[in-house]
C-alpha positions in Angstrom: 188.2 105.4 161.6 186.1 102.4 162.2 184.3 101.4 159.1 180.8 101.8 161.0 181.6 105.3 161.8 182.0 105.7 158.4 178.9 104.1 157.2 177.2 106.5 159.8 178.1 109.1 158.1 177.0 108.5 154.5 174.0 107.8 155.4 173.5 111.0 157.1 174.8 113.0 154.4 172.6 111.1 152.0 169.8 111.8 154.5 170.8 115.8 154.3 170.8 115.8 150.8 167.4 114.5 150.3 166.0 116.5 153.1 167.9 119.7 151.0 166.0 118.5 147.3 162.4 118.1 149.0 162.7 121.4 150.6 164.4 123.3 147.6 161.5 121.6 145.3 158.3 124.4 145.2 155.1 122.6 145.1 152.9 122.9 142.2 149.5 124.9 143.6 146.7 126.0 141.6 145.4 129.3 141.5 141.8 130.7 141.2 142.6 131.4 137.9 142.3 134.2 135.4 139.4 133.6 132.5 140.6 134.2 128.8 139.7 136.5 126.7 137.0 135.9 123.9 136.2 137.4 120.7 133.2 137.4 118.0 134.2 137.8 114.2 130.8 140.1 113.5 128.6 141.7 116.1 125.4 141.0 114.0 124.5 138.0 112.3 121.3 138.2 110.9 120.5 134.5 109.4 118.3 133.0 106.4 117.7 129.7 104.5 120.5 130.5 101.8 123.3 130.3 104.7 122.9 127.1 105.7 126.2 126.1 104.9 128.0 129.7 105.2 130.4 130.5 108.2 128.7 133.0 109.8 130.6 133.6 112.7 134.1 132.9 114.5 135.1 132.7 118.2 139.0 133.3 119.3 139.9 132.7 122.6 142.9 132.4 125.1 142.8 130.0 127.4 142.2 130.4 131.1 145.6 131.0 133.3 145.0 128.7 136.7 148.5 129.1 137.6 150.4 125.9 135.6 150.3 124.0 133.1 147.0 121.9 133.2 144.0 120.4 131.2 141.5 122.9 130.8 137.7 122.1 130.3 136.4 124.9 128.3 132.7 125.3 127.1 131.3 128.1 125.4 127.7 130.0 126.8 125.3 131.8 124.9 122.0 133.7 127.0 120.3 135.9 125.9 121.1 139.6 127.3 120.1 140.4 130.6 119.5 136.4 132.0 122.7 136.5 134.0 123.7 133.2 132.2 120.9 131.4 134.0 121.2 128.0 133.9 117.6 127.0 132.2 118.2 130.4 130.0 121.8 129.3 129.1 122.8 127.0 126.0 126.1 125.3 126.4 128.6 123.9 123.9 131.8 121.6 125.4 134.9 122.9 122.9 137.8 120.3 122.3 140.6 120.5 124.4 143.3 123.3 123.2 140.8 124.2 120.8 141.2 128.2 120.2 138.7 128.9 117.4 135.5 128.1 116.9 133.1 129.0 114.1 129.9 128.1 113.0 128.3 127.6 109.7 124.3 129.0 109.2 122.4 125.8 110.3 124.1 125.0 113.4 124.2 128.6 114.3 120.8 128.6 114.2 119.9 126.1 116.3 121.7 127.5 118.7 119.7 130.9 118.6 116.7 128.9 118.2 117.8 126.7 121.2 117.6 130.1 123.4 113.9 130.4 121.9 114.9 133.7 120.7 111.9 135.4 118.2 112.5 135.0 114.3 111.0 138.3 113.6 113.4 140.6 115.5 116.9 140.6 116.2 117.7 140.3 120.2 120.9 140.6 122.1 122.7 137.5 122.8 125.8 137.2 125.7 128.9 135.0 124.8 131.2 134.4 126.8 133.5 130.9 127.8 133.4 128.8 131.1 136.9 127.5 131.9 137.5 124.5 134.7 140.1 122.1 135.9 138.9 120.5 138.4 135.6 119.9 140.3 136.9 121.2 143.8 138.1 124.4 141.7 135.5 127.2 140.9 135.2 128.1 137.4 136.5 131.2 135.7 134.8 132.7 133.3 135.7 135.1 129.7 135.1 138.8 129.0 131.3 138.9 128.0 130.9 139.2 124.0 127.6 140.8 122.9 125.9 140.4 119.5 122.8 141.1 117.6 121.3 137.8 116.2 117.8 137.0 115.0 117.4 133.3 113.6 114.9 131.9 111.2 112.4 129.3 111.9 113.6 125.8 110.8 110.1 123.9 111.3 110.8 120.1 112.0 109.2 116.9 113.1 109.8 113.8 114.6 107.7 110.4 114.4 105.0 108.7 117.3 105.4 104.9 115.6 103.6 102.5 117.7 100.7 100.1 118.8 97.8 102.7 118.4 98.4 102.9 114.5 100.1 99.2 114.0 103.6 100.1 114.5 103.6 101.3 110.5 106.6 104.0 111.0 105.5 105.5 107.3 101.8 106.3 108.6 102.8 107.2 112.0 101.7 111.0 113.7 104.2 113.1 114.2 105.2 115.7 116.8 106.3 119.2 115.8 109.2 121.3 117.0 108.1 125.1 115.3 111.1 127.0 115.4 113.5 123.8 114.8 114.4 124.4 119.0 114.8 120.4 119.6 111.4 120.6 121.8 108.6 118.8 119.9 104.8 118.8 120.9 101.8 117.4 119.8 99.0 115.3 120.4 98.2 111.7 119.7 95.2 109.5 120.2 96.2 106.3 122.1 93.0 103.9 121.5 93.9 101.9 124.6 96.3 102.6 127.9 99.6 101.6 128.3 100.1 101.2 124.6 103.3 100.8 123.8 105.5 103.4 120.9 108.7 104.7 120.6 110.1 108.3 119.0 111.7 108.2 115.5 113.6 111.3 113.9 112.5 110.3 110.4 110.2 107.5 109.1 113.0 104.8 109.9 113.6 101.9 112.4 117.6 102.7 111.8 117.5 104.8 114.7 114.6 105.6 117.4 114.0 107.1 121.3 112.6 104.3 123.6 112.7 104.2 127.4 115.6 105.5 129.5 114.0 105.7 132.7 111.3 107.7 134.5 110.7 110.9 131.7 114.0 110.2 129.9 114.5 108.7 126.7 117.0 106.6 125.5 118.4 105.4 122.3 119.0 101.8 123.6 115.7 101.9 125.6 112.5 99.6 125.4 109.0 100.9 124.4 107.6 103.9 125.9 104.1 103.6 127.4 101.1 106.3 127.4 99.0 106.9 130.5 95.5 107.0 129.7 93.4 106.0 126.4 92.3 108.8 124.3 94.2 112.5 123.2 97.7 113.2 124.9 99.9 115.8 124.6 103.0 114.3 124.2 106.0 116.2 124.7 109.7 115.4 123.3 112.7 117.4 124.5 115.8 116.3 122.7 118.2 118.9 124.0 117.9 117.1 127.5 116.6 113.5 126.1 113.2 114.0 128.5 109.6 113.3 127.7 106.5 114.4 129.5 102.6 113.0 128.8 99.6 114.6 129.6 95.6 114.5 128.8 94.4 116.5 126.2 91.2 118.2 124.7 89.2 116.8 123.3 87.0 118.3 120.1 84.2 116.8 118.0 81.1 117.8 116.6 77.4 116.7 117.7 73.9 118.0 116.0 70.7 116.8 114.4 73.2 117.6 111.1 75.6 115.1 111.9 74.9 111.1 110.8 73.9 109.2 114.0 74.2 111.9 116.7 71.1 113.5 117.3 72.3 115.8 120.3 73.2 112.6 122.2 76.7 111.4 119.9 79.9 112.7 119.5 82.5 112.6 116.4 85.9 113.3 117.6 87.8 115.3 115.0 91.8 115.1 114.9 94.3 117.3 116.6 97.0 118.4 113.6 100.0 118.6 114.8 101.6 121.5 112.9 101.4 124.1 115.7 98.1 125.9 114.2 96.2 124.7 117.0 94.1 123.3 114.2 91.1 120.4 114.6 90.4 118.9 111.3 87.1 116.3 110.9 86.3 115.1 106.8 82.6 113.8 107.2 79.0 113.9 105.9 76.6 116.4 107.1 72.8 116.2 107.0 70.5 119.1 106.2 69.9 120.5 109.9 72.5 121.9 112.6 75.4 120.9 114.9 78.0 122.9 117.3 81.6 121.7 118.4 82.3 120.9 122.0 85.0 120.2 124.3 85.3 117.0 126.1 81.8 116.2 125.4 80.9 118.7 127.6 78.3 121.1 126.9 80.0 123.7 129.0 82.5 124.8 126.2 80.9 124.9 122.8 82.2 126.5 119.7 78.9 128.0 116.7 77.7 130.8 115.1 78.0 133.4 118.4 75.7 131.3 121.2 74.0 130.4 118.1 74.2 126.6 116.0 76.3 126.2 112.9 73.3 125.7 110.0 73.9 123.0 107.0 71.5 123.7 104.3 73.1 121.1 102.3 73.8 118.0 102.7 77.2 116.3 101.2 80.7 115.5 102.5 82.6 118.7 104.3 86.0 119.0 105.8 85.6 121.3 108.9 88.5 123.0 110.4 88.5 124.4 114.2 91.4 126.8 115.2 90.9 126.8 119.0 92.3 130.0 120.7 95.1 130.1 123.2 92.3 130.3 125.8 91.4 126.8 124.8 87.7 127.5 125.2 87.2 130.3 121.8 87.9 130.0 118.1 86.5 129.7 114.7 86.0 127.6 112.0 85.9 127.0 108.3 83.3 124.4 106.4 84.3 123.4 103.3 81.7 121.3 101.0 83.7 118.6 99.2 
């Protein structure tokens, strides 16, 4: 046989052969994938200031079957019962990959539940379950649904306005106020001038602060944030989502023949506190004589005795205190004489 006819043939038979492996090889195909199962290590957790550092509850879980071997994104979802898992009702947490347990002590736990703005004063049902994913183009499975009985305890923080309208002094700066310890802070500042500059601090430090991270979002490496208008704002500060919003706000202040230099024609702003009371708090000297409060100099929404003026039958240094109503037009008032 001629040594070409020979070659012919090897490389047909090498030809075959591979032809043979690529057909004998099954590909490797996801499937839609089965969700793992999940459980809780109590069904109530019920949670107070001496558990801070307690574990008060564990998560097991299986991981998701898509069909092969593959790495699975897995994030755990608490809702409160009856949202669906809603996506603006849902808190998320990413869990490390292969992770199979995961528990959490009494603070973080309840920052979660507070996270879901769920009351402190009663327990509600909360929905657990895990999202599992690996890959974009692949729909997500999901767990069995775990249900417990949680009610968390308000963890009242604060967080820190530093900036142009007070001197940039970080130790005398107004702060904004997060009630139930959530992440979402509120409150309201008095810019003196417009587009003052000020930046968001977690504690009275410059080690680490909230600038600018484009329009409504904050930024840890951002420059100064900027208010809109002079006068009152209500400045919120979410730091769950790292967003920011700025609005006018009321006004209060006093005005009567009682107080110095007003005469029915002058206004003394009092100060918003920023501690959730919905408080307005003015230290000042009063005259023998009367006065009202008013909103936004504007004798359309005035706060006395009934329709009546508040009398001052003598004169000294008072600290008033207005606690305006949720209908932001009603609410009553305490003088103090000093």
């Amino acid at each position: 046989m001629k040594p070409f006819i020979l070659k012919s043939i090897a490389i047909g038979l090498i030809a075959t052969g591979l032809w043979s492996c690529k057909k004998d090889e099954a590909p490797v195909v996801a499937t839609s994938g089965n969700g793992g199962a999940l459980k809780a290590s109590v069904a109530t957790v019920v949670l107070d200031k001496t558990m801070l550092t307690t574990n008060v509850i564990t998560f097991t879980m299986n991981e998701a079957d898509f069909g092969y071997q593959a790495a699975v994104t897995n994030t755990l979802q608490l809702s409160p019962k009856g949202e669906n898992f809603a996506a603006e009702k849902t808190k998320e947490i990413t869990l490390d990959p292969k992770v199979t347990t995961k528990s959490y002590n009494g603070f973080d736990f309840n920052n979660l539940l507070l996270a879901l703005n769920l009351p402190t004063t009663d327990n509600s049902d909360v929905e657990i379950r895990v999202k599992s994913s690996i890959s974009k183009n692949l729909a997500p499975v999901y767990s069995n649904v775990v249900g417990i009985s949680a009610r968390p305890f308000p963890l009242t923080s604060w967080v820190y306005v530093p900036g142009a309208y007070q001197g940039w002094d970080i130790l005398k700066a107004d702060s904004l106020v997060s009630i139930t310890g959530n992440g979402i802070y509120t409150g309201v500042i008095n810019f003196v001038a417009e587009n003052s500059e000020f930046k968001i601090a977690p504690a009275k430090k410059w080690d680490f602060t909230y600038g600018n991270g484009g329009v409504g979002k904050l930024s840890t490496t951002g420059g100064n944030l900027k208010n809109t208008a002079a006068g009152p704002q209500l400045l919120t500060v979410d730091l769950n989502n790292n967003v920011w919003t700025i609005e006018p706000a009321n006004r209060w202040s006093v005005i009567g023949d009682a107080v110095p230099g007003s005469g029915w024609f002058f206004d003394t702003d009092m100060k918003f506190v920023n501690d959730g009371k919905d408080q307005y708090v003015l230290v000042t000297n009063l005259g023998v004589g009367e006065f009202k409060f008013r909103r936004n100099y504007d004798w359309g929404v005035t706060i006395g005795v009934g329709a009546a003026n508040i009398k001052v039958t003598a004169a000294g240094s008072y600290t008033l205190t207005l606690t305006v109503n949720a209908d932001g037009k009603t609410g009553s008032y305490i003088m103090i004489k000093n």
